[in-house]
MDAnalysis code that builds the backbone (N, CA, C; Angstrom):
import MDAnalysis as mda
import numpy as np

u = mda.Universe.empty(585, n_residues=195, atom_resindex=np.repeat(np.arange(195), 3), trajectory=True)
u.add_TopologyAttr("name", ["N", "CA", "C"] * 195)
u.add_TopologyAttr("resid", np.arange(1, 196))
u.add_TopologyAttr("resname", ["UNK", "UNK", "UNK", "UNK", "UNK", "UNK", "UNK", "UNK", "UNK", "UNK", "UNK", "UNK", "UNK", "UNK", "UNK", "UNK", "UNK", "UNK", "UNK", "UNK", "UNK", "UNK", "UNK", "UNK", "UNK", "UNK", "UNK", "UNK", "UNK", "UNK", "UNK", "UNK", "UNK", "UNK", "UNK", "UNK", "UNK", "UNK", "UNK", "UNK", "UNK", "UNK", "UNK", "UNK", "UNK", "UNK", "UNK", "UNK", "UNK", "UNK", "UNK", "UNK", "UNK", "UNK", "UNK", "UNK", "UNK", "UNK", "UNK", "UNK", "UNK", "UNK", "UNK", "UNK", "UNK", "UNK", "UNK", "UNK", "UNK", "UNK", "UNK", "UNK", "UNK", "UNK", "UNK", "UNK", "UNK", "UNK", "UNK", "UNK", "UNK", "UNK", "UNK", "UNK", "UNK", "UNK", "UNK", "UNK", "UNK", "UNK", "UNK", "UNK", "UNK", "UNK", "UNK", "UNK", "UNK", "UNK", "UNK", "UNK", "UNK", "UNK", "UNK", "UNK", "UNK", "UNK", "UNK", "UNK", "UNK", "UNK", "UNK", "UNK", "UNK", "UNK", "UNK", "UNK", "UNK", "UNK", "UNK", "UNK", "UNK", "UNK", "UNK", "UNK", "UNK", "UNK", "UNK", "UNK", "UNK", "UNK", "UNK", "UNK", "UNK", "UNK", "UNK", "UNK", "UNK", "UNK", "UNK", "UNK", "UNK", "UNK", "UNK", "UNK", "UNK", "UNK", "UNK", "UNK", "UNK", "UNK", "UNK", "UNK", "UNK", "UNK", "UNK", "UNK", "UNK", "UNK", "UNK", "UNK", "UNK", "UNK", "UNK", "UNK", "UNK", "UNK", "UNK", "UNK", "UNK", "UNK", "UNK", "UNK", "UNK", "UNK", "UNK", "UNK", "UNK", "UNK", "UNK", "UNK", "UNK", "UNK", "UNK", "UNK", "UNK", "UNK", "UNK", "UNK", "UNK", "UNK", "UNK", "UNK", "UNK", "UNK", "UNK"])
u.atoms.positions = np.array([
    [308.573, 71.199, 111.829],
    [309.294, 70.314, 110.936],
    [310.096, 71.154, 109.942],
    [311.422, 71.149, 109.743],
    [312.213, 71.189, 109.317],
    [312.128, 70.861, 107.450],
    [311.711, 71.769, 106.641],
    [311.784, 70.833, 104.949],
    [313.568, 71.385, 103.995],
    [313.798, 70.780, 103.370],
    [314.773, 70.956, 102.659],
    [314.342, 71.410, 101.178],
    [315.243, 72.502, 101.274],
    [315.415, 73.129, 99.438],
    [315.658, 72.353, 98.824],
    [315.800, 71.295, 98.390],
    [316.070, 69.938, 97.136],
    [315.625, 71.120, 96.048],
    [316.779, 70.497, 95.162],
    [316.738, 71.123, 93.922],
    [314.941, 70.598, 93.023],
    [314.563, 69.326, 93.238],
    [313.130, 69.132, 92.870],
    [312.485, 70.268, 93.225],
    [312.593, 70.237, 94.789],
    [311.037, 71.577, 95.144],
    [311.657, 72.375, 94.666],
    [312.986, 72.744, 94.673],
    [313.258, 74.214, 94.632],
    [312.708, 74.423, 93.048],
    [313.309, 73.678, 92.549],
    [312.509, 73.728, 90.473],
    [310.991, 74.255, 90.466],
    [310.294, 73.598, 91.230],
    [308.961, 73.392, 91.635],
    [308.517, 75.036, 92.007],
    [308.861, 75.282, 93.267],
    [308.688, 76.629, 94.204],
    [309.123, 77.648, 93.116],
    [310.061, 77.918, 92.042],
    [310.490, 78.831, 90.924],
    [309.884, 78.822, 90.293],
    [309.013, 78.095, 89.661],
    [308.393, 77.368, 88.302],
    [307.383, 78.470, 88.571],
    [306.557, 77.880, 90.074],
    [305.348, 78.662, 90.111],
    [305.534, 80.180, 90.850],
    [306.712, 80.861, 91.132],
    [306.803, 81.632, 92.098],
    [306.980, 83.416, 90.999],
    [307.942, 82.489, 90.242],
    [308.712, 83.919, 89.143],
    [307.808, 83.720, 87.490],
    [307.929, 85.464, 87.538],
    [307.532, 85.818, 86.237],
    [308.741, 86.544, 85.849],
    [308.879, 86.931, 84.726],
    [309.581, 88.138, 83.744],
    [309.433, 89.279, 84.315],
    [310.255, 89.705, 85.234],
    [310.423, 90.438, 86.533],
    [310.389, 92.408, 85.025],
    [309.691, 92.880, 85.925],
    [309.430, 94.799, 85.493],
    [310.272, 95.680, 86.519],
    [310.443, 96.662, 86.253],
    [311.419, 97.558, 86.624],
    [310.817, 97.966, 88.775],
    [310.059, 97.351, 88.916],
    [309.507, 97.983, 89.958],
    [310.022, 96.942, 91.393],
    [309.830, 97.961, 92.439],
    [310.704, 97.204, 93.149],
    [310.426, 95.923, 94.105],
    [311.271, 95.208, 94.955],
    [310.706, 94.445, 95.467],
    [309.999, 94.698, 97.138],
    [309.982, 96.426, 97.067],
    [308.944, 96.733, 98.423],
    [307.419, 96.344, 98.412],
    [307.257, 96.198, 97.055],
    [305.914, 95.486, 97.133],
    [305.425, 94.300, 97.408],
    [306.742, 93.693, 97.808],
    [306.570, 91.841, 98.183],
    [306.976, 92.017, 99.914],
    [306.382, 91.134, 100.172],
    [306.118, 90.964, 101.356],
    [307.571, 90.550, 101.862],
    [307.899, 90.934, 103.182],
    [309.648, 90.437, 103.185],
    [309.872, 88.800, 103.437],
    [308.793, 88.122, 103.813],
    [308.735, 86.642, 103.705],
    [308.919, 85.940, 102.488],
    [308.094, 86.791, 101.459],
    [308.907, 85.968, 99.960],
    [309.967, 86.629, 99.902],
    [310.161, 88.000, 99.840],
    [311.608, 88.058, 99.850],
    [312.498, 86.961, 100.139],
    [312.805, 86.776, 101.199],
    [313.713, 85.934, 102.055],
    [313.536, 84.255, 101.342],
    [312.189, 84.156, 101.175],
    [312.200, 82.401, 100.447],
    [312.907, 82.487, 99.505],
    [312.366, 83.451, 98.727],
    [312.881, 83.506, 97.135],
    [314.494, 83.468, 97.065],
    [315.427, 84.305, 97.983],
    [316.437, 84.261, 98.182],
    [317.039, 83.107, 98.384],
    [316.686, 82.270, 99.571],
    [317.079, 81.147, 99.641],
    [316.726, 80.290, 99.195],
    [315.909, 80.469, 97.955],
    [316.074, 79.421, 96.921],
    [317.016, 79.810, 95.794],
    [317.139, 80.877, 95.746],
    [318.229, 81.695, 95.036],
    [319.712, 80.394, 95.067],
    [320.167, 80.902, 96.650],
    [321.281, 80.035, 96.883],
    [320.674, 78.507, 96.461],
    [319.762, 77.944, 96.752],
    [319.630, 76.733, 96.719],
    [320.015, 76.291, 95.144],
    [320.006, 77.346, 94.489],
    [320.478, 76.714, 93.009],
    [321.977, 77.142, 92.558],
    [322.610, 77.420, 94.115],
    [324.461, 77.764, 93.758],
    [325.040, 76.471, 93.787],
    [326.009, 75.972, 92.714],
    [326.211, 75.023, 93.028],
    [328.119, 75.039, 93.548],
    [327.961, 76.432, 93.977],
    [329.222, 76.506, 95.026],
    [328.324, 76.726, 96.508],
    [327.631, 76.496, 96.988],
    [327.188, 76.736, 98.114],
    [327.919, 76.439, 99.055],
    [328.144, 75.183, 98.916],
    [328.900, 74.232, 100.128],
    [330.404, 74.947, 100.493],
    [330.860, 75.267, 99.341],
    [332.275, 76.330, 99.222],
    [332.288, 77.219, 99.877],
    [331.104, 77.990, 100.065],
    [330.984, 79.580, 100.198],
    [330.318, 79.279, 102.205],
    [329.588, 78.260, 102.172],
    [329.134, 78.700, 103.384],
    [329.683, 77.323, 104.499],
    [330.072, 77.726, 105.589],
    [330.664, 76.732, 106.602],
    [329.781, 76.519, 107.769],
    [328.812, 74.803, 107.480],
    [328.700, 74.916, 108.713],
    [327.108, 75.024, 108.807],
    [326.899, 76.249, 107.921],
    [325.088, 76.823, 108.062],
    [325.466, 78.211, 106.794],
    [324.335, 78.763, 106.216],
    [323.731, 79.453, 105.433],
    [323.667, 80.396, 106.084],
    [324.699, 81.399, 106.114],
    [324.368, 82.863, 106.859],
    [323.653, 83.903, 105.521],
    [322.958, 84.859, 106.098],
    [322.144, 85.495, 105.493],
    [322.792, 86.986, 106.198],
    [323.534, 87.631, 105.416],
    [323.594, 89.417, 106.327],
    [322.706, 90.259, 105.418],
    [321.636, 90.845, 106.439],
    [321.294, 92.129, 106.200],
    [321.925, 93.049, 106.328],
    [322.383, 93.717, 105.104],
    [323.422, 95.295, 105.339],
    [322.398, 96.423, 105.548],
    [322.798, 97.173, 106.437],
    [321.965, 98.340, 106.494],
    [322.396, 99.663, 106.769],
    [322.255, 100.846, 106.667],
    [322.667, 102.228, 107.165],
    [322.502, 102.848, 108.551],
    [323.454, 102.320, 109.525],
    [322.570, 102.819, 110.659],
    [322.212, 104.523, 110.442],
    [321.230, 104.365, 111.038],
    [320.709, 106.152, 111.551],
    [319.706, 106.574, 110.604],
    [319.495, 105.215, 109.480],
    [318.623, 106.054, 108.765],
    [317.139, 105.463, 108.641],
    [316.377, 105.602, 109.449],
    [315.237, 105.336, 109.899],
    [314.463, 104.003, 108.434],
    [314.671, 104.762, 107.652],
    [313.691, 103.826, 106.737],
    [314.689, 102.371, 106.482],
    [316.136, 102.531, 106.392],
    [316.955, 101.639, 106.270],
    [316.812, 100.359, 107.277],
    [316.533, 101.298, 108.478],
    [316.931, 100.134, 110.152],
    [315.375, 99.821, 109.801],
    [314.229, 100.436, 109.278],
    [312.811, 99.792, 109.680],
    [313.370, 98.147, 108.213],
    [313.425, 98.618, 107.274],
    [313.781, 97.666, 106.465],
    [314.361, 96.305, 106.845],
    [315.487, 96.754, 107.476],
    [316.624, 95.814, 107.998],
    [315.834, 94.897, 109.356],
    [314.920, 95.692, 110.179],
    [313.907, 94.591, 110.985],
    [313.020, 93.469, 110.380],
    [312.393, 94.144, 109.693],
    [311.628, 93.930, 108.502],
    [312.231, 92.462, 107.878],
    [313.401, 92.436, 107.616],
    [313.867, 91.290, 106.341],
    [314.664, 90.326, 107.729],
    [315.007, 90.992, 108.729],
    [315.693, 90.177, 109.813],
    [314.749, 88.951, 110.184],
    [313.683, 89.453, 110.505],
    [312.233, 89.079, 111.248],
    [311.714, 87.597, 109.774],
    [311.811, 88.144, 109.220],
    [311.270, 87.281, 107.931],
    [312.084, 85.869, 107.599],
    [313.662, 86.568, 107.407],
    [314.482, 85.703, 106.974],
    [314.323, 84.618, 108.538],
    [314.630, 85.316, 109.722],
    [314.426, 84.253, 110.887],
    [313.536, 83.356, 110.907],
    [312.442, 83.805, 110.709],
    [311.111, 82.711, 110.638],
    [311.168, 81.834, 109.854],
    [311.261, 82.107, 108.679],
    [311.196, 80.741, 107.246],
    [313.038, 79.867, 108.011],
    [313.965, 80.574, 108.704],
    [314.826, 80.372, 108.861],
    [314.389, 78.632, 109.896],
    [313.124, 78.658, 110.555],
    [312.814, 77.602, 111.282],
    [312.266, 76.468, 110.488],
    [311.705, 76.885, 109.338],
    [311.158, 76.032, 108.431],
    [311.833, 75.199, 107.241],
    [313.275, 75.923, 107.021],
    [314.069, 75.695, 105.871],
    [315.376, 74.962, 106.236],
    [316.457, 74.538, 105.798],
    [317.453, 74.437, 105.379],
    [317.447, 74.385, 103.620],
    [319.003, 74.857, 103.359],
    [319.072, 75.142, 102.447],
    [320.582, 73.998, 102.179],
    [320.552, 73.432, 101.082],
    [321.233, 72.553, 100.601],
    [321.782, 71.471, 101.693],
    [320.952, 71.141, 102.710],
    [321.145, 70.367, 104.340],
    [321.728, 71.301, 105.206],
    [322.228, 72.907, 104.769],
    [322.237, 73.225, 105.977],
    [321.349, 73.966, 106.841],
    [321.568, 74.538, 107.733],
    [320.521, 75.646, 108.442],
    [320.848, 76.509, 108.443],
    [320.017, 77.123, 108.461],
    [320.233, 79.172, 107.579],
    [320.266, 80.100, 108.932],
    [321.114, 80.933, 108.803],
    [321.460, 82.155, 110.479],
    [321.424, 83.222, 109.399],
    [320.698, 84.056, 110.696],
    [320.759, 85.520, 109.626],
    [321.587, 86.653, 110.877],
    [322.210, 87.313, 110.040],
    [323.019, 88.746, 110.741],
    [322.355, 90.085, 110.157],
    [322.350, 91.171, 110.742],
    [322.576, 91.932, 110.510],
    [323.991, 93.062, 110.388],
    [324.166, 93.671, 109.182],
    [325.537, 94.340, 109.323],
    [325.179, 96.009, 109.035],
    [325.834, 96.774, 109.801],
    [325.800, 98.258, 109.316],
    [326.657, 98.385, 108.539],
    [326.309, 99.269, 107.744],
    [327.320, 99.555, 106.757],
    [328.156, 101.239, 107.475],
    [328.842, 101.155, 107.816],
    [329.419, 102.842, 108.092],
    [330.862, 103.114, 106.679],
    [331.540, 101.918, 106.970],
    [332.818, 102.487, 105.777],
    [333.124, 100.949, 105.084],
    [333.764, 100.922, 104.181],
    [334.453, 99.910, 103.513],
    [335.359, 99.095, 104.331],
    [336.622, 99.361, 104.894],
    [336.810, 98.356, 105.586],
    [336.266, 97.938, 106.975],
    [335.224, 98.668, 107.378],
    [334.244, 98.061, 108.255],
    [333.518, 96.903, 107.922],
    [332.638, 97.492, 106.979],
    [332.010, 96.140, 106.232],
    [332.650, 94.960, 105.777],
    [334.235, 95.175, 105.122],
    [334.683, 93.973, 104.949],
    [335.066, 93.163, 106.472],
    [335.898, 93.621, 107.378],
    [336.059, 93.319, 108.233],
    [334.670, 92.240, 109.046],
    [333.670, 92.901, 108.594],
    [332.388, 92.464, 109.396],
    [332.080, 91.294, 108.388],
    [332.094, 91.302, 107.112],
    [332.179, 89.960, 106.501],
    [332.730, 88.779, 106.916],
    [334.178, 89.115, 106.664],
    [335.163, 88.090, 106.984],
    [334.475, 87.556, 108.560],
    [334.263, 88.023, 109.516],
    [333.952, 87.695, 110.980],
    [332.418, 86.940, 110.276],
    [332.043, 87.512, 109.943],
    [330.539, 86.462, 109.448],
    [330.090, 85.722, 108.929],
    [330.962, 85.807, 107.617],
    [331.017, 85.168, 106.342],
    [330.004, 84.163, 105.571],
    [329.004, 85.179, 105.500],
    [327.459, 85.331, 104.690],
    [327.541, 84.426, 103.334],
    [326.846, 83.296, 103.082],
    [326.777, 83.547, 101.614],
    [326.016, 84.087, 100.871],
    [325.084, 85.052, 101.737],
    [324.163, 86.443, 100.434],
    [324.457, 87.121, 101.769],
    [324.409, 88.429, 100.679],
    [324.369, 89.677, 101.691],
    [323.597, 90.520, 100.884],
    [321.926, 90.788, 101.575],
    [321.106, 91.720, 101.030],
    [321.353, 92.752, 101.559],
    [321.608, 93.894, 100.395],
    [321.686, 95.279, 100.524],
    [321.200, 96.216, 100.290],
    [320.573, 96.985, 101.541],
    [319.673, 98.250, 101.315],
    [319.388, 99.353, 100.376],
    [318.693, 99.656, 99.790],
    [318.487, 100.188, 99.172],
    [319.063, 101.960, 99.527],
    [319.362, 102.207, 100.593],
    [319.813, 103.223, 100.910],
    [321.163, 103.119, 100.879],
    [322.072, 102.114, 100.560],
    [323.666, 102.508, 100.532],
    [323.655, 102.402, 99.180],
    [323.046, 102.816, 98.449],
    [323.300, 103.062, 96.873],
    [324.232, 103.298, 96.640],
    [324.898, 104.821, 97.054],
    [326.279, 105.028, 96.656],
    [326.993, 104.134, 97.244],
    [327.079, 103.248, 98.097],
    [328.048, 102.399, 98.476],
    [328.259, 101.351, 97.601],
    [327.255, 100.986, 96.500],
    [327.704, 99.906, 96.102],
    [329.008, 99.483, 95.395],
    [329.608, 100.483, 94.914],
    [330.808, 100.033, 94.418],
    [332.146, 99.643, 95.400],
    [331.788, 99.907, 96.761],
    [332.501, 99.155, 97.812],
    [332.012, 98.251, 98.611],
    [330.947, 98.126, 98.728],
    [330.728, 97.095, 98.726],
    [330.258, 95.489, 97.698],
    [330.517, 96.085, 96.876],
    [330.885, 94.784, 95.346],
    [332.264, 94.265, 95.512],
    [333.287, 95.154, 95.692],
    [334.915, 94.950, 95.927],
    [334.787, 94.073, 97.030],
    [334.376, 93.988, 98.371],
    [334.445, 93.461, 99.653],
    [333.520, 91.751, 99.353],
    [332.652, 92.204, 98.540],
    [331.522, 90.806, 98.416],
    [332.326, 90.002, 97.972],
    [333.014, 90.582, 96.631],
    [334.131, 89.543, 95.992],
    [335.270, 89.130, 96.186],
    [336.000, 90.171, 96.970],
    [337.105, 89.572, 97.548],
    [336.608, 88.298, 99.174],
    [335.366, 88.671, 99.386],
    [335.330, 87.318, 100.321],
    [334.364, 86.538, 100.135],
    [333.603, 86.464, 98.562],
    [333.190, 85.507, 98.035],
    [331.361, 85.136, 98.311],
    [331.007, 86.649, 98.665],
    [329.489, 87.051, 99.144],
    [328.841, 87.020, 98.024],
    [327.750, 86.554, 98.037],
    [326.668, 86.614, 96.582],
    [325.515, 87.852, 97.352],
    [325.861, 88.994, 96.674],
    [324.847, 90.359, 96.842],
    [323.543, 90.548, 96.136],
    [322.681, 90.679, 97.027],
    [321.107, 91.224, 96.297],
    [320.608, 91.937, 97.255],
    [319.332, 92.747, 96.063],
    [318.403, 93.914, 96.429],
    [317.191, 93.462, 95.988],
    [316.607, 94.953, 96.020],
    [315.256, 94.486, 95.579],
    [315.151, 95.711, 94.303],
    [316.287, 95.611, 93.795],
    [316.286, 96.837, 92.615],
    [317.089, 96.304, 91.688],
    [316.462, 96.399, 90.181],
    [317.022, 96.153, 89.117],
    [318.552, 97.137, 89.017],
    [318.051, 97.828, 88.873],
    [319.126, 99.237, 89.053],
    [320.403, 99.514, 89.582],
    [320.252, 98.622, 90.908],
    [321.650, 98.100, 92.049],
    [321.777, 97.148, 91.336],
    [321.357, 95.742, 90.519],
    [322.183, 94.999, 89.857],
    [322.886, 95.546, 88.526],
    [322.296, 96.478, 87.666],
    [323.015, 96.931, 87.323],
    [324.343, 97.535, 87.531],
    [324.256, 98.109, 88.535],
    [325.494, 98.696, 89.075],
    [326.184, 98.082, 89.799],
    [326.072, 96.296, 89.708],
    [327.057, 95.398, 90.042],
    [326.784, 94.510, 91.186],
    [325.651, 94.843, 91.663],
    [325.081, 93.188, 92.703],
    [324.949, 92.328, 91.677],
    [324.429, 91.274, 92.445],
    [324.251, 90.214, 91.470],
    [322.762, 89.376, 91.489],
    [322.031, 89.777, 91.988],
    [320.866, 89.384, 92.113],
    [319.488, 90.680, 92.242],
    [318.386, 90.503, 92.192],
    [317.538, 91.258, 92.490],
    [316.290, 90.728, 92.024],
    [315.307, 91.112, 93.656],
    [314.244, 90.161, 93.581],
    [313.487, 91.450, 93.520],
    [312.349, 91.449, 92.205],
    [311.182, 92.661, 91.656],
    [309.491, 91.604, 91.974],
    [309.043, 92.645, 92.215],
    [307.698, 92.725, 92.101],
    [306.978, 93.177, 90.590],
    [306.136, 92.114, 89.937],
    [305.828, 92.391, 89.000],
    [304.228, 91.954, 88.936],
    [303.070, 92.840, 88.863],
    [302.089, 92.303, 88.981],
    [301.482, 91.403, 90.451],
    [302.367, 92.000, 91.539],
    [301.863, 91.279, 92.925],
    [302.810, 90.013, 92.641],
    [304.035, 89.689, 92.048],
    [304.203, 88.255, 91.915],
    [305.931, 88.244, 92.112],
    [306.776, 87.765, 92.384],
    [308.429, 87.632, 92.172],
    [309.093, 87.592, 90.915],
    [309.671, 88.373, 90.413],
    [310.916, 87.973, 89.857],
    [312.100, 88.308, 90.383],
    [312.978, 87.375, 89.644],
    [314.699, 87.710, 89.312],
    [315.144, 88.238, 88.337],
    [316.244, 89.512, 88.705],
    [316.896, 89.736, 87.698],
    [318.493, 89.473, 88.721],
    [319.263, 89.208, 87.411],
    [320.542, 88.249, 87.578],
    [321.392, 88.712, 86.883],
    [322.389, 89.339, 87.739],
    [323.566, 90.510, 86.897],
    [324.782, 88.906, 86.646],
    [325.039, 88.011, 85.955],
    [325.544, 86.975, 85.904],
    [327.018, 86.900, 86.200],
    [328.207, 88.117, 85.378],
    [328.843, 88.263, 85.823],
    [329.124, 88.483, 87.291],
    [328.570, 89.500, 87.587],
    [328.779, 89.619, 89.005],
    [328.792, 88.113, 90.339],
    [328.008, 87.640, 90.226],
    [327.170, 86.045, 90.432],
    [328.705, 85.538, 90.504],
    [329.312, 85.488, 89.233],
    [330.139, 85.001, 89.325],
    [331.729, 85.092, 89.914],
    [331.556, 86.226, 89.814],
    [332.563, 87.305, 90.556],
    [332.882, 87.344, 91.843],
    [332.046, 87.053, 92.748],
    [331.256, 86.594, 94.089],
    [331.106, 85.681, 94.386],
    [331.683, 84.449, 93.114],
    [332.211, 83.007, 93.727],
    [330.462, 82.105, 93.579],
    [329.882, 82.786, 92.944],
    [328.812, 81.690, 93.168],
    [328.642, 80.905, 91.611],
    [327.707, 80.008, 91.458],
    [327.565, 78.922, 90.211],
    [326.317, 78.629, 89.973],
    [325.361, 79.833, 89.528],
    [323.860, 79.703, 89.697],
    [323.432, 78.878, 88.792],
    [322.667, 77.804, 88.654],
    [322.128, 76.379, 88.101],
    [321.073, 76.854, 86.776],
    [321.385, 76.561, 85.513],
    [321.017, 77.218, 84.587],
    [319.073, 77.019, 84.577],
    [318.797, 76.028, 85.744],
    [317.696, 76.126, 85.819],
    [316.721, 76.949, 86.330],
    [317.572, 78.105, 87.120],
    [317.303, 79.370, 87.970],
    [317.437, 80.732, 86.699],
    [318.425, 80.279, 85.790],
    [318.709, 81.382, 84.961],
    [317.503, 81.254, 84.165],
    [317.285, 80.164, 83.809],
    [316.294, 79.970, 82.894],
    [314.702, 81.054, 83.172],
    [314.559, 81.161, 84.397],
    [313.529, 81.890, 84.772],
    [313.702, 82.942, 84.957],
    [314.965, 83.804, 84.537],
    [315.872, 85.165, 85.360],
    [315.383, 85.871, 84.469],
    [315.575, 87.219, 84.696],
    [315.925, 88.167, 83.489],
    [317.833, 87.852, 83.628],
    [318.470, 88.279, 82.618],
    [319.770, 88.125, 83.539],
    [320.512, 89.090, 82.337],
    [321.410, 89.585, 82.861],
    [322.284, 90.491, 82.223],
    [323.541, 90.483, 82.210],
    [324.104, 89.884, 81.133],
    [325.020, 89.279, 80.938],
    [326.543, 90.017, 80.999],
    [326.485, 91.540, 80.445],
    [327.767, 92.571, 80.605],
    [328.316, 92.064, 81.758],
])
């Protein structure tokens, strides 16, 4: 059976899910909350419908060749697919991709052909993030990690482990930058950083 993100549960599923997220990362959460938490993330965009055609794509970006990256990128593929049978997200149904990251206009190119409305990004293209922030926003991708640190440096989301438990931190500008309209009832539970 099939349940829907309704903004009720989704209030509900946040309420009890997030704390006041600590600097530590989100490898300590299992990649199944990962992936919920995310798509409740979107479930509180209230450009969703804008951003995604059709169904809720989900891209995993990853580094090919670099072993801990591609184990990761199985890892969150595998996760996001499964809850992917259990969920829709704002009535639609959620598809997940995977994308390598090799260069900038690769990745954009691979957007546009996919056109994700989150694109979680590995913790190993660190230095990439400042091209891939340019590409998210020019085609209207809402980006997260599992590192405070990468939102700093311009994703817009990031899901931490704090005490065995979820938080968000929420680079807001960026959020917005990336075309999304996160529901002040999601902020309300964020850390969020407003620069």
């Amino acid at each position: 059976m099939t349940r829907r993100l309704s903004s009720v549960v989704v209030a509900a599923l946040v309420a009890g899910a997030l704390v006041r997220p600590s600097p530590a990362r989100a490898d300590d959460l299992p990649a199944r909350n990962q992936a919920l938490l995310l798509l409740r993330v979107l479930a509180y965009d209230r450009n969703l419908a804008q951003r995604a055609s059709g169904a809720v794509t989900v891209a995993v970006v990853f580094r090919p060749g670099d072993r801990g990256s591609e184990d990761r990128r199985a890892a969150l593929l595998a996760a996001f697919e499964e809850v992917a049978h259990d969920v829709v997200v704002a009535g639609l149904p959620v598809k997940v991709e995977a994308i390598p990251y090799r260069d900038a206009a690769d990745f954009e190119s691979r957007l546009e052909a996919t056109r994700p409305a989150l694109a979680y990004v590995d913790p190993a293209l660190q230095k990439a993030v400042p091209e891939i922030v340019v590409a998210s926003r020019r085609r209207g991708v809402l980006t997260a990690d599992g590192s405070r640190g990468l939102v700093e440096a311009g994703l817009s989301v990031a899901v931490v482990a704090q005490a065995g438990r979820a938080g968000l931190v929420v680079n807001l500008k960026a959020s917005r930058q990336e075309g999304a309209d996160l529901d002040a009832a999601l902020l309300a539970v964020s850390e969020v950083i407003k620069d």
